[in-house]
BAKOLVEX-641785 format. One record per residue: x, y, z of N, C-alpha, C in turn. Coordinates in steps of 0.05 Angstrom, whole numbers, plus 5000, padded with zeros to 4 digits. Example, Ala and Ser with C-alpha at 12.3 -4.5 7.8 and 13.67 -1.06 7.14 Angstrom:
BEGIN
526448865156524649105156526449345156/525749555142527349795143525850015157/
***
This chain:
BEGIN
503758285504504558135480503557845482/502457735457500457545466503457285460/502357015468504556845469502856715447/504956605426504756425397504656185401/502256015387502355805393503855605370/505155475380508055435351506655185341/504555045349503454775324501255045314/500255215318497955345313498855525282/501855625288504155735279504355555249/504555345252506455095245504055105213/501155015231499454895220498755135184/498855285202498255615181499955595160/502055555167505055475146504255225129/503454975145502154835124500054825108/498354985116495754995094496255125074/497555405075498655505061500155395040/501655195048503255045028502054825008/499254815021497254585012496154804994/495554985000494255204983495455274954/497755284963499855344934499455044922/500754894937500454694911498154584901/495554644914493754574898492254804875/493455064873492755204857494155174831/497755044833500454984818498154734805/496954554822495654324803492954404785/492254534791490254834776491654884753/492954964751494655164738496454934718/497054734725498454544706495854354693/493954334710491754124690491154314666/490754574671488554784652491354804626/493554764641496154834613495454534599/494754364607495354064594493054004575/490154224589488354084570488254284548/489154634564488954794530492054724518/493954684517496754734506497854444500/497354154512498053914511495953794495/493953664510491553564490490453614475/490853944454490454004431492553994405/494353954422496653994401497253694388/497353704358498053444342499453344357/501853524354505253414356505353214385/503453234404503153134432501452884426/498952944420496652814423495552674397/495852374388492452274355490252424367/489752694352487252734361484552544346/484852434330483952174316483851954334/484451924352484751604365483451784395/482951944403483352184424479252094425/477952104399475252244396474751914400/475751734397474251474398474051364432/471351404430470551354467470951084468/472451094497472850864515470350744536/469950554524467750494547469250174567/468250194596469050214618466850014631/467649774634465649644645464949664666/463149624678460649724698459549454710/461049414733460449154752459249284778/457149034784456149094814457848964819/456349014858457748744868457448484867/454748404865453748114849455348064836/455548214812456648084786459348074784/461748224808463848214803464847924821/462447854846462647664860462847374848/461247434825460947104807462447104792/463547354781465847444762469447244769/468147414796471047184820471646934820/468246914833467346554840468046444811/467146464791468746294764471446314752/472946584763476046594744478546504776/479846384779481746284798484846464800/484746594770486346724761485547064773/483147154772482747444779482247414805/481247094821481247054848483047094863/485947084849488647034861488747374865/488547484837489447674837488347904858/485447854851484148094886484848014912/486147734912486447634939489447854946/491247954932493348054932492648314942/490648414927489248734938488448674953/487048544959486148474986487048575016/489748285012490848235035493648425038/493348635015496048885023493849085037/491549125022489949345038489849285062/489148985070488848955100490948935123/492948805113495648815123496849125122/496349305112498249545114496549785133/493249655133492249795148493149675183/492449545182492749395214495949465223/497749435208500149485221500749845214/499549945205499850255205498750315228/496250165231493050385263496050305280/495950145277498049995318500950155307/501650255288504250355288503450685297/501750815286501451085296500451105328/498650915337498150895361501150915377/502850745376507050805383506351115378/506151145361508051475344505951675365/503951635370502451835386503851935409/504251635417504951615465507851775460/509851735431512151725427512552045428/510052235412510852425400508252555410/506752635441504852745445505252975428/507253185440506453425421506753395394/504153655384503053615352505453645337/507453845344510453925326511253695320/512353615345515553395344514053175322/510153125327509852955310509353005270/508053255273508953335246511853325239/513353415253516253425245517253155236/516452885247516552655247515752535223/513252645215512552505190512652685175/513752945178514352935147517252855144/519152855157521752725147520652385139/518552275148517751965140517052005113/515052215109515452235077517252305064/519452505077521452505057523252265052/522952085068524951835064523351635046/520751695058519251475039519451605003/519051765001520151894972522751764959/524751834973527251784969527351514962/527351264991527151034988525150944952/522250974954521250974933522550984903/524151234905525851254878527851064880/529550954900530950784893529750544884/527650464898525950204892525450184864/524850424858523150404832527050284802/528850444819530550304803531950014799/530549974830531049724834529349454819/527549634827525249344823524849344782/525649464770527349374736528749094745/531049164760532848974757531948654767/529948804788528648544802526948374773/525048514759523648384743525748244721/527048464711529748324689531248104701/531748004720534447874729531947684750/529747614754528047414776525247354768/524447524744521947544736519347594750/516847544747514447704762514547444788/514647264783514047164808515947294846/517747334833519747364857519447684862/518547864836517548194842515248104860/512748004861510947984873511147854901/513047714901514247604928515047824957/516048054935518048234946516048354978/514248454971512048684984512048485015/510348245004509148065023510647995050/514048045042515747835052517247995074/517448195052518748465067517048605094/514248635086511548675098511548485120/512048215118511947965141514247985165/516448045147518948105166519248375181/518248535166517948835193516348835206/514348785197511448715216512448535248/513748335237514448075258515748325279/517048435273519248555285518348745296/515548865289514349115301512649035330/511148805313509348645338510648445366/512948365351514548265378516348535396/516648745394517048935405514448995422/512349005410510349085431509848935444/509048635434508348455452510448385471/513548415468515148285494517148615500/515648745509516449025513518348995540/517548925547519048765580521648585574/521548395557523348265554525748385541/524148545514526748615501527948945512/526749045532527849255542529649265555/532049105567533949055570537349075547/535648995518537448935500536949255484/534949305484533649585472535549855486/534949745517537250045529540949985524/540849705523543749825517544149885479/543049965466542450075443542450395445/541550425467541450755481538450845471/535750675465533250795472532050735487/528950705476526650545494525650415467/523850245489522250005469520250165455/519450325468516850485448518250645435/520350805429522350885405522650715388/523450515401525550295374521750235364/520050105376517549995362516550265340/517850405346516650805339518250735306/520950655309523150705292522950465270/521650175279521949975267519149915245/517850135260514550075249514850415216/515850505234517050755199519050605178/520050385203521650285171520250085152/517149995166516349755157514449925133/512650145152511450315132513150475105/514950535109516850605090517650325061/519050125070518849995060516549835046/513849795050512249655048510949765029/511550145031510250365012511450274991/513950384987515750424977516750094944/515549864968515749654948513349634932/511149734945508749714931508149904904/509550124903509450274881511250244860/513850094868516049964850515449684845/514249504858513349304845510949164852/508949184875506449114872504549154850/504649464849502549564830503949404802/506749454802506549404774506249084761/507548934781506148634783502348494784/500948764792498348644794497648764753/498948914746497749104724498748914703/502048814707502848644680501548304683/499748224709497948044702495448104688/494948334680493248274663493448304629/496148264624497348204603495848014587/496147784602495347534576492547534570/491147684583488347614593486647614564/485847574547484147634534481647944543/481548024519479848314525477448304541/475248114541473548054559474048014600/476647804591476347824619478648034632/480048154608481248394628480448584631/477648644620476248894632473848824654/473848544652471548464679473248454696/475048414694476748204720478048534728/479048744721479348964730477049174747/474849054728472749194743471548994766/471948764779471948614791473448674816/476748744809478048814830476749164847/476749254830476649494832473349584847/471749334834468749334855469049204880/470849034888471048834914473648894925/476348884908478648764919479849044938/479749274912479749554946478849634961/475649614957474449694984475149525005/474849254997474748975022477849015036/479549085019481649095033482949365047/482249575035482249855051480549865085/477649695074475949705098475449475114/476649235100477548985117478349005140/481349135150484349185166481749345188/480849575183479549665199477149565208/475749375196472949265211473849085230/476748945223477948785235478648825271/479049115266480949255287478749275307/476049415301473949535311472549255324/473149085308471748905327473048715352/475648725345477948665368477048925385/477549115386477349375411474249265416/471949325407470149325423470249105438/471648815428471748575440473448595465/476448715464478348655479478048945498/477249125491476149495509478749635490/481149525482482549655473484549635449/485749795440487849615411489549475428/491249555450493349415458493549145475/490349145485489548865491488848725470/488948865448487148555427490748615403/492248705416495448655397495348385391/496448165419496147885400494847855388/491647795387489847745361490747775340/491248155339491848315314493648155300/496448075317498148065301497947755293/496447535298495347265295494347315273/492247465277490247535242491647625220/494247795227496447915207498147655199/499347435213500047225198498647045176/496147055191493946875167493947065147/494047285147493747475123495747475098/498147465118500947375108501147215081/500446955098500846685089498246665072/496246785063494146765049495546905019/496547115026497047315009500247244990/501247175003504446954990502846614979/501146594989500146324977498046344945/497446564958496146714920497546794902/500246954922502646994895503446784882/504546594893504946324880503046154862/500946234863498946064857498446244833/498846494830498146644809501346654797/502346744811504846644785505046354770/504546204777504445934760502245954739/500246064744497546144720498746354711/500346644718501646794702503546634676/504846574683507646374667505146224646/503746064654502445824632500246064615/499246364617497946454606499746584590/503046664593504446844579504646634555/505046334559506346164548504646144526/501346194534499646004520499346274491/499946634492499546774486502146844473/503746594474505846714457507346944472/507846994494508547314501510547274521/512047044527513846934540516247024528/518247074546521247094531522446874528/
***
């Protein structure tokens, strides 16, 4: 009788599950475009036939696009510096979750309960961050990500870096330092997700409110030519060149987490700077409460 290999086991179970739901998303697009997007009662099929056209920036042109608006400067600086900040403290947080969770199970098992919390958390956020905009307005929603992001982060990186020191205060807690760094760095990824879909996104989208129609379709195709790639692939060119520099991630941690403060403080210094041009553009458009 042959012996089962239970991640091998595990993995079969998940594809499978990937399998179904991507046939379920099959199966719901094809109902939406014959049964939804034909039907009056759903859809202006009158307003439906009138094409949208989609401006079309290089990178040149979204670069000078930048260099002249201070206002869409602020704003990619925000994509920017979340792309790069969430990458750099995610690589060094799964690197923990690896040493934490060698076998493949315990670590699937791991993240998917991180997604199920991050879900959860998420929905509360998303009820939250209403009240945040109603009751503090955009500047203090946009605050939220950065601040929250700065304070787990601090808390993730001083665990690694004084692993020695705080392992004293850590066992009488009843773990280890690479648990708690394991435990502190899911709560930062959790939270950081979780604020970004309840109020980043929606803070970068209601700045382009006042914008006039010219520059809110350059200044979108601007972000969207520079501000995600640079910041998705920023965090990581960053990383790659600390390791080849230092031989490893965990020798080049201080750096990392040095370059993650300037990032910080770049990225809260644009919120500010763009909420004050937010406020005088709502003002100037009439669209202020």
């Amino acid at each position: 009788m042959g012996v089962t290999d239970p991640w091998a086991q595990s993995l079969r179970y998940l594809m499978g599950g990937v399998a179904g739901a991507g046939v379920g998303i099959l199966a719901l697009y094809r109902y939406m475009q014959t049964q939804v997007m034909t039907d009056p009662n759903c859809v202006d099929l009158s307003a439906q036939k009138k094409a949208k056209t989609k401006t079309s920036m290089g990178i040149g042109e979204s670069a000078k696009f930048l260099a002249s608006s201070p206002y869409i400067r602020n704003l990619a600086a925000l994509v920017i510096c979340y792309g790069m900040s969430i990458n750099i403290v995610e690589v060094s947080w799964k690197a923990k979750l690896k040493a934490a969770f060698p076998n493949p199970n315990d670590y699937s098992e791991f993240m998917g309960t991180f997604s199920s919390v991050t879900g959860t958390v998420t929905l509360f956020m998303m009820l939250l961050g209403r009240q945040i905009f109603k009751l503090f307005g955009w500047g203090v929603a946009a605050l939220v990500t950065p601040t929250m992001l700065a304070l787990t982060a601090g808390m993730f990186f001083s665990l690694t870096l004084f692993e020695t020191a705080a392992a004293p205060i850590v066992a009488a807690l009843g773990t280890t330092p690479l648990m708690m760094a394991v435990i502190v760095g899911a709560a930062q990824n959790i939270l950081s997700k979780s604020s970004k879909y309840s109020l980043f996104d929606p803070c970068k989208e209601m700045a382009y409110i006042p914008l006039d129609a010219e520059s809110k379709t350059k200044g979108k195709a601007a972000v969207d030519v520079i501000g995600n790639p640079l910041g998705k692939s920023g965090g990581s060119f960053i990383q790659q060149i600390l390791i080849f520099s230092f031989g490893s991630l965990a020798l080049a941690t201080p750096v990392l987490a040095g370059i993650l403060a300037i990032i910080m403080v770049a990225w809260i210094k644009s919120a500010r700077s763009l909420n004050v041009q937010f406020k005088d553009a709502m003002e100037r458009e009439g669209l202020d409460d």
